[in-house]
C-alpha positions as CSV (number, residue, x, y, z in Angstrom):
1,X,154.3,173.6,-103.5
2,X,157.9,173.8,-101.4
3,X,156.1,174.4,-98.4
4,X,153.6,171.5,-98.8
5,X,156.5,169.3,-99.8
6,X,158.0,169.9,-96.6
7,X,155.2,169.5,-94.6
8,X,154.6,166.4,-96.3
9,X,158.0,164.9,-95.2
10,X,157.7,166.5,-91.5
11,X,154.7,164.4,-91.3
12,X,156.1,161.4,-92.9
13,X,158.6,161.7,-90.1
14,X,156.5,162.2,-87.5
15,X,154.5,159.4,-88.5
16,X,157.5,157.4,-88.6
17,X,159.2,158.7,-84.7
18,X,155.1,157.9,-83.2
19,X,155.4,154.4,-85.1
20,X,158.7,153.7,-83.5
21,X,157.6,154.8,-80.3
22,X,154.4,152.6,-80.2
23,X,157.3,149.8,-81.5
24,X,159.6,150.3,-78.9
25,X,157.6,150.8,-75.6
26,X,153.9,148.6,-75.8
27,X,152.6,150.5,-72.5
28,X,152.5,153.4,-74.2
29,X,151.3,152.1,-77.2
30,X,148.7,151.0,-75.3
31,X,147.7,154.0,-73.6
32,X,148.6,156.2,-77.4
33,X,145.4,153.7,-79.3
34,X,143.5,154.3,-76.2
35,X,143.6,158.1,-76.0
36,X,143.9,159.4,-79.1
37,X,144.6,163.3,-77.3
38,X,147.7,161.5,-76.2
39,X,148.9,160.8,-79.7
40,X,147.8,164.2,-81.0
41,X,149.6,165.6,-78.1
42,X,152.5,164.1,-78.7
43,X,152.4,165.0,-82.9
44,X,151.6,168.4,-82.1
45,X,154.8,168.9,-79.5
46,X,158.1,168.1,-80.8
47,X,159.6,169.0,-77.8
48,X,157.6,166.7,-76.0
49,X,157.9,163.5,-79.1
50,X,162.0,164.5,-78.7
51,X,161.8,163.6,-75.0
52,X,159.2,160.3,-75.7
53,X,161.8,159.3,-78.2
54,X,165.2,159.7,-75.8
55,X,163.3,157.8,-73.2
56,X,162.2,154.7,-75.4
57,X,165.8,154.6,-77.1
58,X,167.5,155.0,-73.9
59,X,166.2,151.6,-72.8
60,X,168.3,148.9,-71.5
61,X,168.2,145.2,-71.6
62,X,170.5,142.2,-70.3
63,X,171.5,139.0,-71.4
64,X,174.1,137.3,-73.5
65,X,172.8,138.7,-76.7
66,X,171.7,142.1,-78.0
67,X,167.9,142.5,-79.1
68,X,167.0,141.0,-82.6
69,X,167.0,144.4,-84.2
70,X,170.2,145.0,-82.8
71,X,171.6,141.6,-83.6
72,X,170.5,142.4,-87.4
73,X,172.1,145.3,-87.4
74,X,175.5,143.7,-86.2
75,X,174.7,141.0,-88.9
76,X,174.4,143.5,-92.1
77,X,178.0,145.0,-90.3
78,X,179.6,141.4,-89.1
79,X,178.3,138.8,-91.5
80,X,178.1,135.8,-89.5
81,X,178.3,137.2,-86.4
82,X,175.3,135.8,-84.8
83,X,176.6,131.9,-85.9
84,X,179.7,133.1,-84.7
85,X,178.4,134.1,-81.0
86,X,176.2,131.2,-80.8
87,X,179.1,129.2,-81.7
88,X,181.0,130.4,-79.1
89,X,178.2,130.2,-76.6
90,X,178.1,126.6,-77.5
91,X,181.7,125.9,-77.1
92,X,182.0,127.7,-73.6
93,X,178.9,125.9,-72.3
94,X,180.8,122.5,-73.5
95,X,184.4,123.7,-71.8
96,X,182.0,124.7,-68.7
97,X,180.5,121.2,-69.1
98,X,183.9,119.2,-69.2
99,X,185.5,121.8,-65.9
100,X,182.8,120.1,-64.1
101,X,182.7,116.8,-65.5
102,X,186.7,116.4,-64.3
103,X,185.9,119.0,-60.9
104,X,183.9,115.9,-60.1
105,X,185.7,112.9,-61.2
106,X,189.1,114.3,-59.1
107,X,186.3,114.9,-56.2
108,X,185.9,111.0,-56.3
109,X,188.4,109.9,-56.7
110,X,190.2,112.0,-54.0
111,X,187.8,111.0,-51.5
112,X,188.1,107.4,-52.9
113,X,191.6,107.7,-52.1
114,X,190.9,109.2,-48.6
115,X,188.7,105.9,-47.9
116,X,191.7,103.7,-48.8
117,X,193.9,105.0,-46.9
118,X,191.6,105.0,-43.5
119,X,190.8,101.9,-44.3
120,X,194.9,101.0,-44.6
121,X,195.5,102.6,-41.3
122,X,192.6,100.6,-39.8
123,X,194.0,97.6,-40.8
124,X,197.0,98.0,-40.2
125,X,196.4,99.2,-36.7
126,X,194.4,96.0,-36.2
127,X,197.5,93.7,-37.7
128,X,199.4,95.1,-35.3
129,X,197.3,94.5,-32.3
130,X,196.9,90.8,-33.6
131,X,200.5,90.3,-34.0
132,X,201.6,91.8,-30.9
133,X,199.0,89.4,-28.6
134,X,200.8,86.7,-30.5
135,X,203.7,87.8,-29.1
136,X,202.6,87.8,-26.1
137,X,203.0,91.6,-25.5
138,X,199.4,92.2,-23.8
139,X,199.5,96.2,-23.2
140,X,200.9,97.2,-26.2
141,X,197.6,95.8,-28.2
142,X,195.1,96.7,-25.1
143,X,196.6,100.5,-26.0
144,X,196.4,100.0,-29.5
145,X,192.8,98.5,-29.4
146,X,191.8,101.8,-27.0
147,X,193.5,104.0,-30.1
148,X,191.1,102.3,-32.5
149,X,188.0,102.7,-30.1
150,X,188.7,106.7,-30.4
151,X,188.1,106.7,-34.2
């Protein structure tokens, strides 16, 4: 009755490591419901489910949250951790938002600024060519005029 106990539990666990493994990787879920030699191969060797299950829980992902199994995991440990993180997801894309917002506004308005000015020299320039033919001074503007050509 010990024995059959035991068995009992080994093949409750087995059941349980082939059910995580169909979880965890769908190809070879896939190809485990296809062939069923694959899956008895795989119940029959634990050497073999031991290496199966290193490979599917050795997978890696990437982005700015862990997988939803993960993140209910960190949830049971952190309570409120997922709010938290999206919180401060939100908050960074807003900061990110307002960087830009004022990157772009000093753009303008440096390059307003820049305009103004040419447009100062310009005029200035041209004042001074008008009041110097007044004058009567004629090479002084006929230089000037030839400076303001170049531009």
């Amino acid at each position: 009755m010990s024995n059959k106990g035991v068995t009992q539990e080994d093949s409750q666990a087995v059941d349980r490591e082939i059910a995580e493994i169909k979880e965890a990787d769908i190809g070879l879920s896939i190809v485990m419901d296809d062939n069923p030699d694959i899956e008895k191969f795989v119940r029959e060797n634990p050497d073999e489910r031991r290496k199966i299950m290193a490979r599917v829980q050795s997978a890696q992902y990437s982005g700015p949250f862990p997988l939803p199994t993960h993140l209910e995991h960190y949830e049971r440990i952190y309570p409120g951790f997922t709010e938290k993180s999206f919180g401060q997801m939100e908050e960074n894309a807003a900061r990110e938002e307002r960087i830009i917002t004022t990157a772009q506004a000093n753009e303008y308005n440096e390059s307003k600024w820049n305009r103004n000015a040419a447009f100062g020299v310009v005029f200035l320039v041209l004042a001074a060519i008008v009041y110097l033919a007044d004058r009567g001074h004629v090479a002084v503007p006929i230089a000037l005029s030839g400076v303001c050509n170049c531009c």
